[in-house]
C-alpha atoms as one frame of an Amber mdcrd trajectory, in Angstrom:
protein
   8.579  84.253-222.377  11.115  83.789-224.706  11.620  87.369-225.980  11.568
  88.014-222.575  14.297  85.971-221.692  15.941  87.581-224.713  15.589  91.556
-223.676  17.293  90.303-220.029  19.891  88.896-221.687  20.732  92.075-223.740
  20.044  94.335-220.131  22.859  92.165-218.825  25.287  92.246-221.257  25.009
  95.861-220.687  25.773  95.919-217.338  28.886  94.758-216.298  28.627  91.696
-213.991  30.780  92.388-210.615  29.146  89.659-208.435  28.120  85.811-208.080
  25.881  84.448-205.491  25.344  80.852-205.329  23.105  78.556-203.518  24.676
  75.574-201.356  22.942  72.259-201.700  23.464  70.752-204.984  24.791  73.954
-206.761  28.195  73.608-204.577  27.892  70.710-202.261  26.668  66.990-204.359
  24.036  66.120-202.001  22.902  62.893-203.880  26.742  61.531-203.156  26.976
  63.325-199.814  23.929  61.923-198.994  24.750  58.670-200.417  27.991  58.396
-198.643  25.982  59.622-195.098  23.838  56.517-195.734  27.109  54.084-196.133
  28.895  55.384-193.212  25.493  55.199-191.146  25.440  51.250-192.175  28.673
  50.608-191.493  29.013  52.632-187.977  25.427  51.217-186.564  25.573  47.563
-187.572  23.710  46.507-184.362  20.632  49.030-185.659  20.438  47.042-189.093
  21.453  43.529-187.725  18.229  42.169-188.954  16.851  43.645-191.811  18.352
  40.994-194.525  20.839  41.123-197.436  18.325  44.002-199.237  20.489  47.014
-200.720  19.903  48.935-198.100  22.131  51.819-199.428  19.850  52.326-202.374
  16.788  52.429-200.190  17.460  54.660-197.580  18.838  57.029-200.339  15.306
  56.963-202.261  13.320  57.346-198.955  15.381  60.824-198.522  13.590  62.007
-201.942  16.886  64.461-202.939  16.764  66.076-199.584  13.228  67.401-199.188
  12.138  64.766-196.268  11.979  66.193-193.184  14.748  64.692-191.089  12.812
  63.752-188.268  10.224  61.975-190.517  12.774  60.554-192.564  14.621  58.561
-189.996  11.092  57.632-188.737  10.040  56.397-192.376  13.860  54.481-192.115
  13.038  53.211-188.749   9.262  51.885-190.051  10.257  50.878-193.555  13.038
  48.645-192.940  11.332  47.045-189.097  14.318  48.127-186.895  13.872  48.141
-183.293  11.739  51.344-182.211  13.794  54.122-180.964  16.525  53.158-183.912
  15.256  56.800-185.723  16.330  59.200-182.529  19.772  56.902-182.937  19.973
  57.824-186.688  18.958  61.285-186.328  21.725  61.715-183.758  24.551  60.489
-185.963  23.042  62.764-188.675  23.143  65.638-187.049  26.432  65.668-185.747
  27.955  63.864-188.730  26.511  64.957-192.014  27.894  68.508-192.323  31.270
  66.818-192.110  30.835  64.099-194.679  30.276  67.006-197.595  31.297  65.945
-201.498  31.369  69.104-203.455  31.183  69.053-207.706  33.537  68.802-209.453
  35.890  72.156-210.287  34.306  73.907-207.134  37.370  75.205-205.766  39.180
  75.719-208.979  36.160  77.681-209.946  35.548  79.748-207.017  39.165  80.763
-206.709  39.582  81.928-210.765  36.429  83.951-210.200  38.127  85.799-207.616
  40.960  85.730-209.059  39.358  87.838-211.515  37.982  90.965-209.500  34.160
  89.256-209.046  32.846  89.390-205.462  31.379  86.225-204.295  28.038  85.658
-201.858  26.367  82.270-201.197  22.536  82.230-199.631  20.906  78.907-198.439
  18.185  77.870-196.773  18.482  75.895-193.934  20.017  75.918-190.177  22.998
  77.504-189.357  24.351  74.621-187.444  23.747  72.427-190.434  25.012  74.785
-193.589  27.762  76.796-191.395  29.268  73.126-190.825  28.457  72.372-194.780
  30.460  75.574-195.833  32.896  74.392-193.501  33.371  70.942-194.737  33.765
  71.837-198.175  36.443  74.333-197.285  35.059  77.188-198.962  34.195  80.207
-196.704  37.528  82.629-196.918  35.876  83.115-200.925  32.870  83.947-199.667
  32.212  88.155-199.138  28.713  87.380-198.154  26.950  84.289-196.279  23.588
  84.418-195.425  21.580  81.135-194.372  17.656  81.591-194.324  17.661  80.537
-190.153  19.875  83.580-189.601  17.990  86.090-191.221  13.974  84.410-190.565
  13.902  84.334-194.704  14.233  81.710-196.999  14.575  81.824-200.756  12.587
  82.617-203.086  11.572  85.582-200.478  13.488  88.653-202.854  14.306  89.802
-199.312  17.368  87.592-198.804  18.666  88.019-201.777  18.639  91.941-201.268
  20.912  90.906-197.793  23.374  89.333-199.761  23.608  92.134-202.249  23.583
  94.774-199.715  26.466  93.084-197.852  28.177  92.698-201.564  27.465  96.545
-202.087  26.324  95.793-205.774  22.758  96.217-207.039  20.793  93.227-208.418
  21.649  94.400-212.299  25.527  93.512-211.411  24.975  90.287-210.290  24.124
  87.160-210.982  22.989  83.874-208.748  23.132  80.343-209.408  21.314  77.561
-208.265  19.885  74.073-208.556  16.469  74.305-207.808  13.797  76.508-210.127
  11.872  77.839-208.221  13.979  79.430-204.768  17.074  79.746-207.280  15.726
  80.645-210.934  12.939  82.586-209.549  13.592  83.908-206.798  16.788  85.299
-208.483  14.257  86.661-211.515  12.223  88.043-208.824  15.206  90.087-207.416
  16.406  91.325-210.277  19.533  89.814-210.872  20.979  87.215-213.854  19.255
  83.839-213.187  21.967  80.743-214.063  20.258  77.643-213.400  22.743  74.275
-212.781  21.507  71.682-214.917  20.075  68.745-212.412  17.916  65.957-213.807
  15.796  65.668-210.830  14.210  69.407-212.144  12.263  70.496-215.294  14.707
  72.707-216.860  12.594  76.478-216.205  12.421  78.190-219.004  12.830  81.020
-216.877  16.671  80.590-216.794  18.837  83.423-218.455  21.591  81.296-218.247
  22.070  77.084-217.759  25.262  75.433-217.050  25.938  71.543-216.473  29.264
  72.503-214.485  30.949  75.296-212.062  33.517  75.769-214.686  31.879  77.251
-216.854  31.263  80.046-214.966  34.569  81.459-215.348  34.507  82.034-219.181
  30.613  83.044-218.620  31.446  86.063-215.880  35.341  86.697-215.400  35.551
  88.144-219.105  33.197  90.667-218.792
């Protein structure tokens, strides 16, 4: 696995890197904080919802119940609803302020525009895929004010394909008219990100998170966006 890693490495130093594609959720956008700060605003703007349910943190609960993103939304606000005895009917409340809320309430990490904009100032073209709605990302993008970098923006709804199907990623290369051995993706999450990136051919960089395994699979592993720029814009 290791030499592996090694002989990609080598391939890619080769080949001159003219594009990064990133994923959105916790690559771009902090969704523990956004999430986090979703939860605080959703106390503080439905106080008659959570009028009875004690001194508890509540912050720190509903943020574990969301378990970094992956509960369904409709479930989750159920599980909210259930967990902490509010009145029934309280989750279709929640849900609502979620879904035309959240997208708007985006943190990004840290040195994402400074990041994005020095890559680009340096000649390489820029993608993003992520899985999810279009409603929901489009208004993420939007939030964190970073679609006029962005060549290429393909969300898995969109398209019927989510990561780690090698088929979206060939979209966003196609639309970045540069073959997988020029480019390079980064991403959060081992297995659509790392992967799915391996899978497609390009130069997996995996953003350190400590709610993942580090995968060994990872050409590349970075802790923060900026060091991307002395990674790709040097080449």
């Amino acid at each position: 696995m290791r030499l592996e890693a090694t002989r990609r490495r080598i391939l890619f130093e080769v080949q001159k890197i003219r594009a990064v594609v990133f994923d959105l959720d916790g690559t771009l956008l902090d969704r523990r904080a956004t999430f986090r700060r979703h939860v605080e605003l959703l106390l503080e703007r439905h106080p008659d919802v959570f009028r009875d349910t004690g001194d508890r943190d509540r912050v720190a609960e509903l943020v574990e119940l969301d378990r970094n993103g992956f509960a369904d939304r409709g479930e989750y606000y159920q599980s909210v609803e259930s967990h902490l005895g509010l009145k029934p009917g309280s989750a279709r409340t929640l849900w609502t302020y979620f879904e035309r809320n959240f997208p708007e309430e985006c943190v990004p990490l840290p040195n994402l525009i400074e990041s994005v904009e020095k890559l680009r100032a340096r000649g390489l073209k820029l993608g993003l895929i992520t899985n999810g709605r279009v409603s929901i990302q489009g208004r993420k993008i939007d939030g964190l004010a970073i679609r006029p970098y962005f060549e290429s923006i393909v969300v898995s709804e969109a398209v019927g394909i989510e990561k780690p199907d090698p088929r979206i990623f060939a979209i966003a290369l196609a639309e970045l008219d540069v073959p997988a051995s020029a480019a390079a993706y980064v991403g959060d999450n081992p297995e659509p990100d790392v992967l799915g990136a391996k899978a497609s051919g390009m130069l997996a960089v995996w953003r350190r998170d400590p709610f993942w395994p580090e995968p060994t699979e990872a050409d590349r592993v970075i802790d923060d966006l900026a060091e991307l720029v002395p990674m790709f814009a040097d080449e």
